[in-house]
Every structure is written in structure tokens, then in C-alpha cells.
C-alpha positions as CSV (number, residue, x, y, z in Angstrom):
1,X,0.0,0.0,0.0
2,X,1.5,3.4,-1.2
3,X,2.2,5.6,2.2
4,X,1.3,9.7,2.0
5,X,4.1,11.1,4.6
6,X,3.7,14.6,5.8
7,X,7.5,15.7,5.9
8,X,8.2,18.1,8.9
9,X,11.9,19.7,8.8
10,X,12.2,21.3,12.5
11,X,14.6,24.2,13.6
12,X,14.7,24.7,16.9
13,X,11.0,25.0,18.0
14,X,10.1,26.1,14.4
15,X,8.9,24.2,11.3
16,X,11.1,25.4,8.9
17,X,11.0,25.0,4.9
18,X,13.5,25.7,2.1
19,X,14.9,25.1,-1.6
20,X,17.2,22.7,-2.5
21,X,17.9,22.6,1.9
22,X,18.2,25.9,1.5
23,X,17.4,29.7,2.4
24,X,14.9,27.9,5.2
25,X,11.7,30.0,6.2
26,X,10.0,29.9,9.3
27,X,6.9,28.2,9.1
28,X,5.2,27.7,12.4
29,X,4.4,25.2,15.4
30,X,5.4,21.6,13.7
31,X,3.0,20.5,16.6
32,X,-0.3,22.0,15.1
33,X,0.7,21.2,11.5
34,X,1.5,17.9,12.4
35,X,-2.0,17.8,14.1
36,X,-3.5,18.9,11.2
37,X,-1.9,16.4,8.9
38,X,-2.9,13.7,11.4
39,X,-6.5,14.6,10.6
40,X,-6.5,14.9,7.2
41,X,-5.1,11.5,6.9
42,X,-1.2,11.2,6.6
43,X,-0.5,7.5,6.9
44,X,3.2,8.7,8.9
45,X,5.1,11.7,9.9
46,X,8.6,12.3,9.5
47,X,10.3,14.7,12.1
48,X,13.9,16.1,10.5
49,X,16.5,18.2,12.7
50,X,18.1,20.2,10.1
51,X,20.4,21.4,12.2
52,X,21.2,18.7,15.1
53,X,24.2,17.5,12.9
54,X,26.0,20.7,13.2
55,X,25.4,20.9,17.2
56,X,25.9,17.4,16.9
57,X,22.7,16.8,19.2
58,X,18.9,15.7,18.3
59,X,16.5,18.7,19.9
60,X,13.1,16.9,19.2
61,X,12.8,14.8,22.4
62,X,10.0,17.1,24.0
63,X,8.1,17.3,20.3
64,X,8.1,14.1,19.8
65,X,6.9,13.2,23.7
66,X,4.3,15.9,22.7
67,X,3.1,14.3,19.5
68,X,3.2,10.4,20.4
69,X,0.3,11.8,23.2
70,X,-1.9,13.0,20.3
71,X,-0.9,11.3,16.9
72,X,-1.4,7.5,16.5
73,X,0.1,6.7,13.2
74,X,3.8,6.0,13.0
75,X,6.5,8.6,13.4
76,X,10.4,8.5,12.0
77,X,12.5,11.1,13.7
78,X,15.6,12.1,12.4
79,X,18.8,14.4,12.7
80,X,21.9,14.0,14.7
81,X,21.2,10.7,15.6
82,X,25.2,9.5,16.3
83,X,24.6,6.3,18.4
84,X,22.5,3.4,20.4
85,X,21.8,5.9,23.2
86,X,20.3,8.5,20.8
87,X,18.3,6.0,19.0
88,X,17.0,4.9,22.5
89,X,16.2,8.4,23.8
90,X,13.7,9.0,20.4
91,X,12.1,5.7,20.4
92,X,11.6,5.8,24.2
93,X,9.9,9.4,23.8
94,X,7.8,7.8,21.0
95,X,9.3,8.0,18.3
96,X,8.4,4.7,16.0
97,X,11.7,4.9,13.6
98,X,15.0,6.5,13.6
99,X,16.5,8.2,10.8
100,X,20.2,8.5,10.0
101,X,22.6,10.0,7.6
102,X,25.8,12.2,8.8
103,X,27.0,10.1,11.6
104,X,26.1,6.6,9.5
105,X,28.4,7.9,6.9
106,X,31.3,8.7,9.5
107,X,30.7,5.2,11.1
108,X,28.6,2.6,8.8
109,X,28.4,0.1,11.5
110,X,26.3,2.5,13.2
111,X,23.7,0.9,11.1
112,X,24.5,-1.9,12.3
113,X,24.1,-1.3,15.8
114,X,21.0,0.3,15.6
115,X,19.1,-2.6,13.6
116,X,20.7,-5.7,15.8
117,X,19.4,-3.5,19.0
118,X,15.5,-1.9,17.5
119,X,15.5,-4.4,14.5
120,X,16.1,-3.2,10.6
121,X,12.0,-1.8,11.0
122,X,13.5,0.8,13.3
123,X,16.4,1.8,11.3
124,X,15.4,4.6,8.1
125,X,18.5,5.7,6.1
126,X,18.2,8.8,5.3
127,X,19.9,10.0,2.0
128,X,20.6,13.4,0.0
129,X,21.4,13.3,-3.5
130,X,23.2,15.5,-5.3
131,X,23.1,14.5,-9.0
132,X,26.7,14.3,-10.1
133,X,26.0,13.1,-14.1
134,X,23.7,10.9,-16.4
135,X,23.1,8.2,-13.1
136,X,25.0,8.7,-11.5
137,X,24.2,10.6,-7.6
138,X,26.6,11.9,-4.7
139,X,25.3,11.3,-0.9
140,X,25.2,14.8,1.3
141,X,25.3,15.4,4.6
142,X,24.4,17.9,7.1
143,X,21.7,19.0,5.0
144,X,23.3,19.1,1.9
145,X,26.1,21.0,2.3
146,X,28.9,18.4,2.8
147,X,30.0,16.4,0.0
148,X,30.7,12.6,1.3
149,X,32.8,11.5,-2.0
150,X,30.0,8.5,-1.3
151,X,28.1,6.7,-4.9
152,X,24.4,7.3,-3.9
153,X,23.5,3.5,-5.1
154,X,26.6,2.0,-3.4
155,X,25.6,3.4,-0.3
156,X,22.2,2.7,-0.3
157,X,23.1,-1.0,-1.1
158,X,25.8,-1.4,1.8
159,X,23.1,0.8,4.0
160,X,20.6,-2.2,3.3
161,X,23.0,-5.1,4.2
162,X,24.1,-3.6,6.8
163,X,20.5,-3.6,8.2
164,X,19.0,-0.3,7.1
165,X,14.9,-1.0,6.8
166,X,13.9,1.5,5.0
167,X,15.4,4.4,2.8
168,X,14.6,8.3,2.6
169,X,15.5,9.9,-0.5
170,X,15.9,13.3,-0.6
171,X,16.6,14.6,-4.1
172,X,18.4,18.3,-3.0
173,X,18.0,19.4,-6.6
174,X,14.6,18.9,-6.3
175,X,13.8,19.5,-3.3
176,X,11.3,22.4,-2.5
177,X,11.2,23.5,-6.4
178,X,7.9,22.4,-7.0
179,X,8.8,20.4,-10.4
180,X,8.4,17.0,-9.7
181,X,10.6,14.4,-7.9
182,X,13.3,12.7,-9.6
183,X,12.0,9.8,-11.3
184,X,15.3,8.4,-12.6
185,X,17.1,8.9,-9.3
186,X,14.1,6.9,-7.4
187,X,13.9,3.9,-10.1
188,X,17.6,3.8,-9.9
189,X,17.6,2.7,-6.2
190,X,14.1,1.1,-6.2
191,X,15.0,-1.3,-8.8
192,X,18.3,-2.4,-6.7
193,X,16.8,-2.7,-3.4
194,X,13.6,-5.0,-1.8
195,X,13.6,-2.4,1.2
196,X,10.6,0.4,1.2
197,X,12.0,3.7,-0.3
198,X,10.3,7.0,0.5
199,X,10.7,9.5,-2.0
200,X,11.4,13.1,-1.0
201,X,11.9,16.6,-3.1
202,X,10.4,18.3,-5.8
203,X,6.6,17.3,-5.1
204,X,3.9,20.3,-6.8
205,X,1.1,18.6,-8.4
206,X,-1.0,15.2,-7.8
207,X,0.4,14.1,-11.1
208,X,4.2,14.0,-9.6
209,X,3.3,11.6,-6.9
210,X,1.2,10.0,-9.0
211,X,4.7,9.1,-11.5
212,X,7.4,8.9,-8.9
213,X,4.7,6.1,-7.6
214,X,4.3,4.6,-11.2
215,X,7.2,4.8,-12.5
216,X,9.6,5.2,-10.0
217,X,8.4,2.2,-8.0
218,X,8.2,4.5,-4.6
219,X,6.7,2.9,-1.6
220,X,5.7,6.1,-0.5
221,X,6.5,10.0,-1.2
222,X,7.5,12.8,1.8
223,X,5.3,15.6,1.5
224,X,6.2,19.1,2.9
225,X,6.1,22.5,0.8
226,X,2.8,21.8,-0.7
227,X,1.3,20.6,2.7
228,X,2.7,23.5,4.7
229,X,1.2,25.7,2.4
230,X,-1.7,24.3,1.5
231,X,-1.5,24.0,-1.9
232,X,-2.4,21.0,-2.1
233,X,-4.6,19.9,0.7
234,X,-3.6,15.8,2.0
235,X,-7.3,15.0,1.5
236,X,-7.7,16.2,-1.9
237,X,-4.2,14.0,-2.7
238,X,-5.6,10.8,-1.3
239,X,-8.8,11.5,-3.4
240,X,-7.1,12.1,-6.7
241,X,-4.8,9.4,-6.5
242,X,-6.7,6.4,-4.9
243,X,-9.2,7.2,-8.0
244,X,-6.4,6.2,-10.4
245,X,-3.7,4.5,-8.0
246,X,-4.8,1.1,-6.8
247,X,-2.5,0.3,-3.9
248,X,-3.3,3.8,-2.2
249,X,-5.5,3.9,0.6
250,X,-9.0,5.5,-0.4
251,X,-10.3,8.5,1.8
252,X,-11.8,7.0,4.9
């Protein structure tokens, strides 16, 4: 069943939004909007601290406690996540999945780690692509400013047999333009992998989930801009797409 994932990208206390991780506006209280997307049927939330890897701390404990008390679908939390204990700390405040990427690239085996103690379910890996040339993607870090020298594929594969569950892909040239997601870079990794991947970036119109979903063989898609602005409301998406797009849940 395709997954509609309202995307949240938290500085500080603020829900925060950019373009390609970049030049990030305040939004407002993630609480409420997560709330909101809650109601209007978002089958997960995804929490992101976008700047715990330079602080090299995850600030989202008292959200998340906050959240798990009112929301009842499941909830990844990512950002600065370096180790066991921090993994423990996010799941133990309610958190249903961790999400990492800078300290996973520093120390693989953290992936490791994480799924022999929470079990690969637990354990998201969180990725930011840079296109490089024809197919070929470079991993980010630290919200896309740090290059890692790191294949995007090769990665992803050594992520996955080192226990990684799942996989968020965050296309940065994509991401929070408003032009669709990036089909080839989603295929590419879908069509190597048996994991879920969550596609991420570039999301403006019904009809780009609708490929990315098609053709791109995406599990599920991360939705942010168009939700926080209500552009496109998460009701009117479901609608649309279970209409045309048999393994999405109908409106209920």
C-alpha cells in the first residue's frame, strides 16, 4: 500500500522549509501542522532536525513526547542521531523509527548497531542526493552542504545489508522547487533494493506523486512545501490518486 508522509523539517522549536535545503523560512508550530496532517489522513510523519548535525545533538525529544500523546500513526524522527543511546532516547519518547545519515556515513556500523538493538523496522536511512552526471548521484550530509565522495547507489546498497529497513531519498536538486521528484534517481535505487523507499523533493502537483509512484516504483513519497502551504490539501491527494492509483488507501 503506497504511504502519504507529511515531511516536517524542525529548527529549533520552528517548522522550517526551504529550496534545495536551503534559504529555510520559518513556518510555524510543527505541533499543530503535524495535528493537522494527522486529521487529514497522513498515513506517517517524518520529524527532521536540520540542524542537530552541526550541534551534533537531536532537539526533538520534547516534540516528539508531545506528538506520540496525540498522533497515532507512525512517526520516524531524524537528525543528529550518532549512536545506540540516541536511537533509545527518540524511540523511548515515542518516536516509532530513527532516521540516520551524517554520523552513518562517518561510522557505517552504526547501522549496524541500531538494527541488531530496534530491528532493521527501526532503522530509516536517510539520504541526500546530489546529481553528479547521467546516473550517476553523490550522498550529502548535514543537510546538503557536505559532500561525502560516497556513490548514492553503493551506499544505499551497503546501508541495506548492513540492516537499514527503509530508505529516505531526498533529491536536493529537487527539493522544495515544486517540479516534480526525480523519477530516474528513485527507479535507480528502487530497482536495486527490496527495502521500502520513500521519495522526497520536488513534489507540486497530484500528477508527480502520481509518477514517482508509477514509475519510479516508490513505496511512499514525503510531502512538505505543498502541505505547509496548503497547496495542495492531504485529503484532496488521497482523493485524486486512490481514484487512479490502486494500492493507495481510499479516503476513509
Amino acid at each position: 500500500m503506497a504511504r502519504l508522509i507529511a515531511r516536517l523539517d524542525i529548527k529549533g522549536p520552528n517548522l522550517i522549509k526551504g529550496v534545495h535545503l536551503e534559504g529555510l523560512r520559518v513556518i510555524g508550530d510543527p505541533q499543530l501542522f503535524a495535528q493537522k496532517y494527522y486529521n487529514d489522513g497522513a498515513d506517517e510523519l517524518i520529524y527532521m532536525d536540520s540542524v542537530a548535525s552541526l550541534y551534533g545533538r537531536n532537539n526533538l525529544v520534547e516534540i516528539v513526547k508531545h506528538t506520540a500523546q496525540n498522533i497515532f500513526i507512525p512517526l520516524t524522527v531524524g537528525g543528529g542521531v550518532r549512536s545506540v543511546e540516541d536511537a533509545t532516547q527518540l524511540l523511548r519518547s515515542g518516536a516509532d523509527k530513527v532516521a540516520v545519515n551524517t554520523a552513518c556515513v562517518a561510522n557505517p556500523s552504526l547501522i549496524n548497531d541500531l538494527a541488531n538493538r530496534f530491528g532493521s523496522q527501526c532503522v530509516v536511512l536517510s539520504v541526500e542526493a546530489k546529481k553528479t552526471s547521467h546516473g550517476k548521484w553523490e550522498a550529502y550530509t548535514d543537510n546538503g552542504r557536505e559532500k561525502t565522495g560516497k556513490d548514492v547507489l553503493n551506499w544505499v546498497l551497503e546501508a541495506v545489508e548492513r540492516g537499514a529497513g527503509e530508505v529516505l531519498l531526498t533529491s536536493v536538486d529537487k527539493e522544495g522547487t515544486k517540479k516534480g521528484f526525480d523519477v530516474e534517481l528513485v527507479k535507480t535505487i528502487t530497482g536495486k533494493i527490496s527495502v521500502p523507499v520513500i521519495a522526497s523533493g520536488g513534489m507540486g502537483q497530484i500528477s508527480h506523486i502520481f509518477e514517482v509512484l508509477q514509475n519510479g516504483g516508490a513505496d511512499a513519497v514525503a510531502l512538505a512545501n505543498v502541505l505547509h502551504y496548503d497547496t495542495q490539501p492531504l485529503k484532496l491527494i488521497r482523493k485524486e490518486l486512490s481514484a487512479k492509483y490502486p494500492l493507495m488507501r481510499p479516503v476513509s
